[in-house]
C-alpha positions, 0 to 999 in steps of 0.5 A, a space after each residue: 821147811 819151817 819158813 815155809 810152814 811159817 807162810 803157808 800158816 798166815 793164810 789162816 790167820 783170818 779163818 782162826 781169829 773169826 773162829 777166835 773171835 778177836 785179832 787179839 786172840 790169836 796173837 797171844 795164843 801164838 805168842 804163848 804157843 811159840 813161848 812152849 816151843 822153846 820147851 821143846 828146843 830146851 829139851 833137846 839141848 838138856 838131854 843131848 838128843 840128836 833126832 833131826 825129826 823132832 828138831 825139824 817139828 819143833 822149829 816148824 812149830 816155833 816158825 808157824 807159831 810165830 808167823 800166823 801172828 804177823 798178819 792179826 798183829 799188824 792189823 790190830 797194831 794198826 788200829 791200836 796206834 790210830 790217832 797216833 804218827 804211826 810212822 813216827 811211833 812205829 820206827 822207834 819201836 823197831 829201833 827199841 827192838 833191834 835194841 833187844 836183838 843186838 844185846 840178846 845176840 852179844 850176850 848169847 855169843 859170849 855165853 856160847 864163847 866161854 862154855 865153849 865146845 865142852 858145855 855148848 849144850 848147857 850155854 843152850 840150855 840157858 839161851 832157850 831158857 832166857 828166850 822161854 821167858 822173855 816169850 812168856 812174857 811177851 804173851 802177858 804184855 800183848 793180853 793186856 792191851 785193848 782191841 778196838 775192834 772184834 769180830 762183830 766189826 769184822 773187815 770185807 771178806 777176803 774175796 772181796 778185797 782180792 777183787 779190791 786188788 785185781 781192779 785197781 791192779 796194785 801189783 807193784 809194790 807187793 810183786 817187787 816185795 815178793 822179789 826180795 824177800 824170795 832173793 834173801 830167803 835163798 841166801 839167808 840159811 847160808 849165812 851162819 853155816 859159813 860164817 861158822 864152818 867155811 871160815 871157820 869164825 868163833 861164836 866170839 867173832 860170829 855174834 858180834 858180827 851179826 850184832 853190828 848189822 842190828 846196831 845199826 838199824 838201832 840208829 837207822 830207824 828213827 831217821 827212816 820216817 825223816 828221809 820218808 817225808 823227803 822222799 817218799 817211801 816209794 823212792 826209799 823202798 827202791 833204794 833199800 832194794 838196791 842197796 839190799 842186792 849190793 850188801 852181800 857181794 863182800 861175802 863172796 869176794 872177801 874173808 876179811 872180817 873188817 870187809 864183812 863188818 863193813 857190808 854189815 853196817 850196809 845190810 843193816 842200814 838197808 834192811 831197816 829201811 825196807 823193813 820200815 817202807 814195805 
């Protein structure tokens, strides 16, 4: 339900940052929205309250806060980084991201390792805490950037660019996108529950397994723009979905930890590839 609400919410994006009047405006607005979100998850882990309504609520809120961000935010980056070798700028941006994530994840598997079962809930406490700032202080960074365009200058209407696509029948790319995301969409919810349950792994092994995958998009980004220019994003773009339905199939054919390790190192390569090209 939260990816869902998180999709749905895009739809809106336009409609708000017209109403808003600049693309900027709704992106700190999520950003800050999302940041108070963590309150909510900060509450439940403080006081022990097990209400699987209000945690659905408040995961809906931190999806959909969140998602109706993405489509303002790529549009306003877009022309932001004008004049500038986006591609270039952007995959080592992506790479400094994934950076955050893999010492975040770290960091956040031994804290949860050393409180153990006894103090999980305070080790959470602490994380959501951490992720309430480091939010906060994402809103503060995105409100001081400029915006070269308002609402003024606003894009065609939606209507338009819709026929725009269906003239020049520019399905290809986004039908195959579609696939994929929907194909990882299904399996993604798995994939902790049976790290952590049916192999029963440690919040110890768990973290660094998931911070392997990151890692490695760390080193892979800066390289994506290089391949791009070789190949062609269209062939890289076929590649990483290949590779994308090729990565998972050590989970269900092993329990090996170094196997998985292995397939991680594949899946992250591969999603960052996809993540650059699409």
């Amino acid at each position: 339900l939260p990816p869902l609400a998180g999709s749905v919410v895009q739809l809106f994006s336009e409609p708000i940052a017209e109403l808003l009047g600049a693309r900027k405006r709704v992106v700190v607005a999520g950003a800050t929205l999302q940041a108070v979100a963590h309150i909510g998850f900060l509450g439940i882990a403080a006081t022990g309250h097990a209400s699987f309504a209000l945690l659905l609520v408040i995961a809906i809120v931190y999806w959909a806060t969140g998602a109706v961000i993405a489509p303002a935010w790529g549009a306003w980056m877009a022309d932001l980084i004008g004049g500038r070798p986006r591609e270039r700028y952007f995959a080592w941006r992506a790479a400094a991201v994934q950076l955050a994530l893999v010492l975040s994840f770290v960091v956040a598997g031994l804290l949860l390792a050393h409180a153990g079962k006894s103090r999980a809930l305070q080790g959470f406490c602490v994380l959501f805490a951490a992720g309430l700032v480091a939010r906060l202080l994402s809103a503060v960074a995105l409100a001081v950037q400029a915006d070269p365009r308002t609402s003024e200058e606003a894009a065609p209407r939606l209507s338009e660019r819709v026929a725009i696509a269906v003239r020049g029948s520019v399905w290809g790319i986004p039908v195959f996108v579609l696939a994929l995301t929907l194909s990882s969409s299904l399996a993604v919810p798995y994939f902790t529950p049976y790290m952590l349950r049916t192999l029963r792994m440690s919040y110890a092994d768990y973290a660094p397994l998931v911070a392997y995958s990151l890692a490695v998009k760390v080193i892979v980004f800066p390289f994506c723009y290089r391949w791009a220019n070789q190949i062609g994003l269209h062939r890289l773009l076929v590649l990483a979905g290949a590779g994308m339905a090729l990565s998972p199939l050590p989970w269900a054919l092993t329990a090996d930890y170094g196997l998985l390790v292995a397939s991680q190192f594949l899946s992250g390569a591969v999603w960052a590839i996809f993540e650059f090209t699409s």
